[in-house]
N, C-alpha and C positions, 0 to 999 in steps of 0.2 A: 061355632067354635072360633074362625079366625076372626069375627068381628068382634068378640067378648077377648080373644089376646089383644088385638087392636087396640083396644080401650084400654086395655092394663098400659102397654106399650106407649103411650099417650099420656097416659098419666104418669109415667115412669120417668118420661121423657128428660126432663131436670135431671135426674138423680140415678146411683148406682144401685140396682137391685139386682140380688139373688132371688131364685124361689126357695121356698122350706120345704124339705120334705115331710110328710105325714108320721105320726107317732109308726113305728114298728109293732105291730100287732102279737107278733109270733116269738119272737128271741130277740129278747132285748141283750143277752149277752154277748150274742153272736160276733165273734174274731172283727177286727177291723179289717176288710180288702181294701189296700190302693188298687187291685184291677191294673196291671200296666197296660195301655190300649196301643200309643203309638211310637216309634221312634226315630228321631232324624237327628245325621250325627254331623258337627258342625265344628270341624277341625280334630282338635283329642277330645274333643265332649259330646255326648250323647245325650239327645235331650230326650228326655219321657214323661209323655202324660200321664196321671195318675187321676184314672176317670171316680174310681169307690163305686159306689153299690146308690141307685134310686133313696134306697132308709139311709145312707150315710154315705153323700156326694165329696168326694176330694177334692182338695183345694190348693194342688200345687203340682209342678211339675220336678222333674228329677236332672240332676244336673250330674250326670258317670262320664270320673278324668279314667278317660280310655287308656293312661298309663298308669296310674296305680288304682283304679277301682274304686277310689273315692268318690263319695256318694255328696251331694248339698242339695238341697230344698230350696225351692222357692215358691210362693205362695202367690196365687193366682186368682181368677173367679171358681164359681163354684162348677164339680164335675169338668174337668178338663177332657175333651178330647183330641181333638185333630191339631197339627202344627203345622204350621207354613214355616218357610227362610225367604222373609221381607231381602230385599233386594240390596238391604244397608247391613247387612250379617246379624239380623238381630231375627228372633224368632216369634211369631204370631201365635197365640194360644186361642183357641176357641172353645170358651166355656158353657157348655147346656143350658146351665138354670141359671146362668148373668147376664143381664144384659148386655153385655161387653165386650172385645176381643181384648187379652192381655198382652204386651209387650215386652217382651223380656230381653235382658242383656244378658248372656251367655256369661262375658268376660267380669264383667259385677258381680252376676247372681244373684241379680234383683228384675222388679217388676216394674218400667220405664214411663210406660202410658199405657191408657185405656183406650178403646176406641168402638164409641156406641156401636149396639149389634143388637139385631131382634136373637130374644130367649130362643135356643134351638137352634145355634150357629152349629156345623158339627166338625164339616172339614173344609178348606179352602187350603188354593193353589195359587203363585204367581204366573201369569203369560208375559211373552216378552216385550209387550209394551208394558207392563208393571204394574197391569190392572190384576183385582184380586178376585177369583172367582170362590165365594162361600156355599157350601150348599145348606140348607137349611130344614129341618125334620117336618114341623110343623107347618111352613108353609106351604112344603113339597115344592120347593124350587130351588137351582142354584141363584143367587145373589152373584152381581157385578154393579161396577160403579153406574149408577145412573138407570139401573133397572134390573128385572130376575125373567125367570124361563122357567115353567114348570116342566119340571119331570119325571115325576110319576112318584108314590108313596113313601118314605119316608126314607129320602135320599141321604147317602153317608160320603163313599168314596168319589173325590174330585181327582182325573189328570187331563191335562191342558197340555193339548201340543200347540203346533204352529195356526193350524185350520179347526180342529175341533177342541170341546170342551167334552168328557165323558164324565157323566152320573150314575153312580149305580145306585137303583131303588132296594132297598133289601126287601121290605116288604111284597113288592114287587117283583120280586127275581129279574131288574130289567138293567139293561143302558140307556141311559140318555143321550146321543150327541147330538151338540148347537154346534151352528158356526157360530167361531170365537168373534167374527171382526161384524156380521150381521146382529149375532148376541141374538137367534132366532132357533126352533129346533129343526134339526134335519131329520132323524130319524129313533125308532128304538129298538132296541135288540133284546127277545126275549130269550131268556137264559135257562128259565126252567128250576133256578136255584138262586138263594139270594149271594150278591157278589162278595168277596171276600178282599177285595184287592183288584188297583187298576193297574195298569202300565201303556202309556203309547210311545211304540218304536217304531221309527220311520210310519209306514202306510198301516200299521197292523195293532190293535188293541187288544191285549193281553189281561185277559181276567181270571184270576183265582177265583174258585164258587165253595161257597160251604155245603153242596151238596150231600146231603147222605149217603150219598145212592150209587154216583160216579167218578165222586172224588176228582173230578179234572179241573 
């Protein structure tokens, strides 16, 4: 599987590509979902992904003026999920099926630059040297500048403290932590549930679980 993406990736190399999704077998009339996945607010503005549905991937994020509700678009790669806040106030999109991270300017309401990514970027985080840590589905690794770290099946939520970097596998119900400055794994933490949400506070990592069962 990763050496046949490989080769797409390769071949891709030159140029912007989305994937397509497959015809809809079942209900072609089925309602359009934007799906809102993520949201990071960035003065009065709230920015959100609008990931859509596998049969019909979105292709923009959402730009909500926190004082009157007003809503603007802007168009990105394809399937949005995860967003960063780039270190210059501008915000990071990472698209699924593009090969690309988008760049977007809040204050325009437009799409600034691209910047090559393997297919399956999902979320990434800034550390405070200003490296960018992506995790990635399909290779099953967080991405950083100059190299990646597997950690475990089809990794989504990234937070970056001062010392570690945490991945949650959802497939895996696990955590991932690297040291951030070795960029090597330290250990994993199984969960029992796939993670929902990270936070690190001071010494302690705080995860939401989409449990069934326990709800904690």
């Amino acid at each position: 599987m990763n050496s046949v993406l490989s080769l797409l990736l390769l071949a891709c190399a030159t140029e912007w590509v989305s994937l397509q999704p497959y015809p809809n077998p079942f209900d072609a009339n089925e309602p359009v979902r934007d799906k809102p996945l993520e949201v990071l607010v960035v003065g009065d503005t709230a920015v959100v992904s609008l990931q859509g549905s596998v049969d019909a991937p979105g292709n923009a994020v959402a730009l909500v003026d926190l004082t009157d509700g007003s809503v603007r678009r802007v168009e990105v790669g394809s399937s949005p999920t995860g967003l960063a806040l780039h270190p210059d106030g501008h915000i990071v999109v990472f698209n699924r099926f593009s090969n690309w991270a988008s760049v977007v300017d809040v204050d325009a309401g437009r799409e600034v630059e691209r910047w090559p990514m393997d297919f399956y970027a999902i979320e990434g985080a800034y550390d405070s040297d200003g490296a960018l840590w992506v995790s990635n589905r399909w290779r099953d690794t967080v991405q950083v500048r100059g190299g990646e770290v597997p950690v475990g099946v089809n990794p989504r939520d990234v937070a970056v403290g001062e010392d570690v970097v945490a991945v949650a596998a959802l497939t895996e119900g696990t955590v991932s932590l690297v040291d951030r400055r070795e960029r090597t794994p330290l250990y994993t933490v199984d969960l029992g549930a796939p993670a929902n949400g990270l936070a690190l506070v001071g010494d302690w990592l705080v995860v939401a679980t989409m449990s069934a069962s326990t709800h904690h």
